[in-house]
N, C-alpha and C positions, 0 to 999 in steps of 0.2 A: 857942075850944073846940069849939064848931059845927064848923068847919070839919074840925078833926082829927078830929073823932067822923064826918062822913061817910067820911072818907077809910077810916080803919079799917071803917067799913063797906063801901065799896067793896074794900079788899081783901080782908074776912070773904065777901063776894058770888062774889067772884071765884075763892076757895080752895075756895069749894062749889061751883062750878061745873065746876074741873077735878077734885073728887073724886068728882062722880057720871059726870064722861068714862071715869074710869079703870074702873069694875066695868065699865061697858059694856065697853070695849076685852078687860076680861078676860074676858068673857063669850063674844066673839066668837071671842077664842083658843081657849078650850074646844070651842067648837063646831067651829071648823075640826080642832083635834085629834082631837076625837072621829071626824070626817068623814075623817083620816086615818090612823087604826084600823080604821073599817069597810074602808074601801079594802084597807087591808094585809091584812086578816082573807076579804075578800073573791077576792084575789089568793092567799092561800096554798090555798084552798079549792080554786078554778080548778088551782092549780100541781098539787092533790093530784091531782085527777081526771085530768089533763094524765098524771099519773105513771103513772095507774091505767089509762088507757088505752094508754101504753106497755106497762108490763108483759103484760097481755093479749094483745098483739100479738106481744111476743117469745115470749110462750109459745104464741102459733100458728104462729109462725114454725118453733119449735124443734120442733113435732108436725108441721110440715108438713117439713121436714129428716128426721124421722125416715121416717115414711114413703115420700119418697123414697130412703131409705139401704137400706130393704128393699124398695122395687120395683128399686133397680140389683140387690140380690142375688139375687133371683128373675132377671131377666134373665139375669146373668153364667150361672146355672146352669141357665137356658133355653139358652142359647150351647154351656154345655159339654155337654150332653144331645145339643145336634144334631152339633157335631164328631164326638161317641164315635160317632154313628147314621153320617152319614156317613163315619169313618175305618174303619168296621165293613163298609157298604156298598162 
């Protein structure tokens, strides 16, 4: 009787011991998931700004196009100014 009652003790010992591994183990999940949220959250943030500096850029791009669209037209009609001066001449 001794005998069985340790036994069942040792495997009462042994079932608490794998079920305080396991909260651990789950614990640890959470943290690394939580740690792969912040990342994610982190990343979309960067990707925003990423975005935000493109946009900026194309719309300097699109005023610095403009601008040159009206310095060729000034030319062109600097050009045809001097023809008519000299076909006049």
């Amino acid at each position: 009787g001794l005998a069985r009652g340790s036994t069942g003790l040792a495997r009462v010992s042994t079932g608490l011991s794998h079920g305080s591994t396991g909260p651990i183990r789950g614990s640890t999940g959470l943290a690394c998931g939580s740690m792969g949220l912040a990342r994610g959250s982190m990343g979309l943030v960067c990707g925003s700004s990423v975005l935000a500096r493109g946009s900026t850029e194309l719309s300097h791009g699109s005023t610095g196009l403009a601008r040159g669209s009206t310095g060729l037209a000034r030319g062109s009609t600097g050009l045809a100014r001097r023809s008519t001066g000299l076909s006049r001449g």
